[in-house]
N, C-alpha and C positions, 0 to 999 in steps of 0.2 A: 622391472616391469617390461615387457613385450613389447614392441612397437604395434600401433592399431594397422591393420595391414587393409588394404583400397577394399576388398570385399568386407571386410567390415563395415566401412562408409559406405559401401552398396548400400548393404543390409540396412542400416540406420537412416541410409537416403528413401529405401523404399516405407521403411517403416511411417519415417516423416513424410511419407508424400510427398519428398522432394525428387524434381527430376533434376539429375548432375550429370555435366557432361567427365567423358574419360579426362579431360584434364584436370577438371574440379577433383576428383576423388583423388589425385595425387595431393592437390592443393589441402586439401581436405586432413586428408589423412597425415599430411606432416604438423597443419596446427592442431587438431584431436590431439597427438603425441604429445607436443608439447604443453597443453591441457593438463592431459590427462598424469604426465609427468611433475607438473606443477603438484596436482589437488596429492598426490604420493608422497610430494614434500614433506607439505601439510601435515599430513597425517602420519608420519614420521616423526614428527616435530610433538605433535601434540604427545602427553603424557596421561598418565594414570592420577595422577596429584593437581591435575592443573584442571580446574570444574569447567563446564563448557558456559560459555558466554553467547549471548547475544550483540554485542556491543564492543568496540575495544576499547574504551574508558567508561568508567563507572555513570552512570545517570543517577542527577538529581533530581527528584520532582520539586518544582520551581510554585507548585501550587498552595496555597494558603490556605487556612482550615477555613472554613464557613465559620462564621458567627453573625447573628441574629442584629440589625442594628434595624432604627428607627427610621422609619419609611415615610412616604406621603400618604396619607391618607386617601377612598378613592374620592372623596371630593374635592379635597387639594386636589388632586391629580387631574382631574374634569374642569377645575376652576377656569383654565383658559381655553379651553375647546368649545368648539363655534356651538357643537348641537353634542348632547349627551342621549344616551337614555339608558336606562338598566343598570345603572354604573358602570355603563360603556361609551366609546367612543362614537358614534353614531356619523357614516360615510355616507356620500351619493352612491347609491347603485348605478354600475359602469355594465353590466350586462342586464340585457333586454328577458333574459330567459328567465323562467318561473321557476324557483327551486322548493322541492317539495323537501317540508321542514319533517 
């Protein structure tokens, strides 16, 4: 593969609306290389047999199935709360404003 040459990182610098000075696109353009050297590994590496992953060890889902179990009732559930209504919890109102229902 090619080495990315400073007008490339121009290019790329203008693209991204980055402003770089002339030393930076030296700077630049030698980690790009190395990058871009790198991901060529990769994909040298990778084959035709080997399926693409997400992850690099397998994931278990750690989650349980639902099943249905016995609840409080809602007036258990009310039994100890200060004020009920509706078969609800019933709060002070903390705001002053009218809310149209």
């Amino acid at each position: 593969m090619a080495a990315i040459s400073r007008e490339e990182v121009a290019h790329l610098a203008r693209l991204s609306r980055l402003a770089v000075t002339e030393e930076e696109l030296g700077t630049f353009a030698g980690q790009l290389d190395v990058i871009l050297q790198a991901v060529a590994q990769v994909g040298e590496v990778a084959a035709a047999d080997i399926p693409p992953t997400s992850h690099s060890v397998p994931l278990t889902n750690v989650l349980r199935e639902d099943v249905v179990t016995p609840c409080l009732t809602p007036e258990e559930a009310l039994s100890g709360a200060p004020d009920a209504e509706e078969q609800r919890f019933r709060v002070p109102r903390i705001l002053d404003e009218d809310v149209a229902s």
